[in-house]
C-alpha positions in Angstrom: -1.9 24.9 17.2 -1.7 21.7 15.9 -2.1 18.3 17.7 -1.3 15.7 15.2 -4.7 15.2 14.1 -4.4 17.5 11.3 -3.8 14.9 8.9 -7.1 12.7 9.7 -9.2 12.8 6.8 -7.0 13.9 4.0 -5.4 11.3 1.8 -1.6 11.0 2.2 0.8 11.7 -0.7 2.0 9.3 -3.0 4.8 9.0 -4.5 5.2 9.9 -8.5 6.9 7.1 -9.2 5.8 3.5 -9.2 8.7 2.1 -8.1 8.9 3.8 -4.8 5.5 3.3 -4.5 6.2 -0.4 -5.2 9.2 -0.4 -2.8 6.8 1.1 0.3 4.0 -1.4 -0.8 5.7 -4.1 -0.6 7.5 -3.2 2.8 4.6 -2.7 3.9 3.0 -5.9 3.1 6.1 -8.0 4.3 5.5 -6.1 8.0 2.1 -7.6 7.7 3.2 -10.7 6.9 5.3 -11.0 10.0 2.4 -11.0 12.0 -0.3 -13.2 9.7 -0.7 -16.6 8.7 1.0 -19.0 6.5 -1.4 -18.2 3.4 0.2 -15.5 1.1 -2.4 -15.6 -1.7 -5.0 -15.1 0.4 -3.1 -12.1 2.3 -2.0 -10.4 -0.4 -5.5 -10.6 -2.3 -6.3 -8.9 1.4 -3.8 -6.6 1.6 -4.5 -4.9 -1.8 -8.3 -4.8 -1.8 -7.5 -2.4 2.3 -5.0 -0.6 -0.4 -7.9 -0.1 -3.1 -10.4 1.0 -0.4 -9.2 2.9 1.7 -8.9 6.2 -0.1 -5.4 6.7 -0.2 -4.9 6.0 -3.3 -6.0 7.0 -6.7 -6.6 3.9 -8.7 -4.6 4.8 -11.9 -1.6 3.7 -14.1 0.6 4.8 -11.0 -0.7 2.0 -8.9 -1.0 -0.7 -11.0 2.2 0.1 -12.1 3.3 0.4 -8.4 1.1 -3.1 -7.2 3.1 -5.4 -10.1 6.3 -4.4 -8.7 5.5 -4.6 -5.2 4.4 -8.4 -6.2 7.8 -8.6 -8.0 9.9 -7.7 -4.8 7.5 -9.8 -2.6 
């Protein structure tokens, strides 16, 4: 039986693509954004250092691929 806590611990999957990645990062971000401050450097300097730490990701071509067309779209 399962009670939605299955999923603590293991790291969610990402997409193949850097482009949808992009596209979910940088939704991501702009939700943020709706609830922070008026300084976008410093937020987005934020936001991708919780992205590189926390795990989820693995820090390859994918991403980086995935983080300049994020910025692009933001």
């Amino acid at each position: 039986m399962s009670n939605g806590s299955e999923s603590e611990g293991k790291k969610r999957e990402v997409p193949a693509h850097f482009k949808r990645l992009g596209r979910e990062f940088a939704m991501q971000f702009l939700y943020q954004k709706d609830f922070a401050s008026e300084n976008i450097e410093a937020e987005l300097t934020n936001f991708w250092s919780q992205a590189e730490s926390s795990g989820s990701f693995k820090l390859d071509r994918i991403f980086r691929k995935a983080r300049e067309f994020a910025e692009r779209l933001i």
